[in-house]
C-alpha positions in Angstrom: 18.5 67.3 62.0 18.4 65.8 58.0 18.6 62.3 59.4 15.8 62.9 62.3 13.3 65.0 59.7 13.7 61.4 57.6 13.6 59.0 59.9 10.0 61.2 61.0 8.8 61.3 57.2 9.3 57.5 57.4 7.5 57.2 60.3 4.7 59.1 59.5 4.4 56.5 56.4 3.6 54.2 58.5 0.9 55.7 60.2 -2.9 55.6 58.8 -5.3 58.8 59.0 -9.1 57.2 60.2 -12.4 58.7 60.1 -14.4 58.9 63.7 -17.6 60.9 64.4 -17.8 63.4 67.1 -21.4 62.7 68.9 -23.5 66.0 70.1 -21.8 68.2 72.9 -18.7 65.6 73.0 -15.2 67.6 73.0 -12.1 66.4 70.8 -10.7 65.1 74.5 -14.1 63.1 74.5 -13.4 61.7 71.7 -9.7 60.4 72.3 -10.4 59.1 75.5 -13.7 56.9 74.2 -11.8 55.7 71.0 -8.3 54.9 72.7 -11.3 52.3 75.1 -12.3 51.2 72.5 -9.5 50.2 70.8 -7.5 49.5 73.4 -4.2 51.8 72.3 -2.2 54.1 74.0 -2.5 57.6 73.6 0.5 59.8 72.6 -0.1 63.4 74.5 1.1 66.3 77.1 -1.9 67.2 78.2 -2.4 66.6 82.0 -5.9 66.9 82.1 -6.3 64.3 78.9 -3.2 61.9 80.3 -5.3 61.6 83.8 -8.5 60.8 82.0 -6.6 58.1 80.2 -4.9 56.7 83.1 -8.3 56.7 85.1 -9.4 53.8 82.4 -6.5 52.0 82.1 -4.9 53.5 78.8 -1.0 53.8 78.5 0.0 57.0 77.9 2.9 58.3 76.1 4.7 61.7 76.6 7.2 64.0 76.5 9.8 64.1 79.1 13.1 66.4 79.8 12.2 68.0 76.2 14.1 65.0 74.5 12.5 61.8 75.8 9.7 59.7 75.1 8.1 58.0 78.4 5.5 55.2 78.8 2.9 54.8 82.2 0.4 52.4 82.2 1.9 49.8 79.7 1.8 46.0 81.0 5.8 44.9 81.8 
């Protein structure tokens, strides 16, 4: 568990917080889905709802699977 909670911390180094604005009447998934087309990134979630709305415009998706494992759809081979 030591040597996961590290290997996260280091991780999480890595990773940049940004600044986006949230227009009138547009909901946090709103948000997500028109940034990740815009930048052209996958989108790490479980949500069904948001993980179809991705998929619909041709953003990989990553999620949770089996509790233990990280799976990819919509990435180019």
């Amino acid at each position: 568990m030591r040597q996961q909670a590290s290997l996260a911390l280091k991780l999480a180094e890595k990773c940049r917080i940004v600044s986006v604005e949230q227009g009138y009447k547009e909901t946090h998934d709103d948000v997500v889905v028109r940034i990740a087309a815009e930048w052209r990134c996958p989108v790490a979630t479980n949500d069904a709802a948001l993980r179809k709305r991705l998929r619909s415009i041709s953003v990989p998706v990553i999620y949770l699977r089996q509790r233990s494992r990280l799976e990819m759809e919509g990435s180019k081979p």
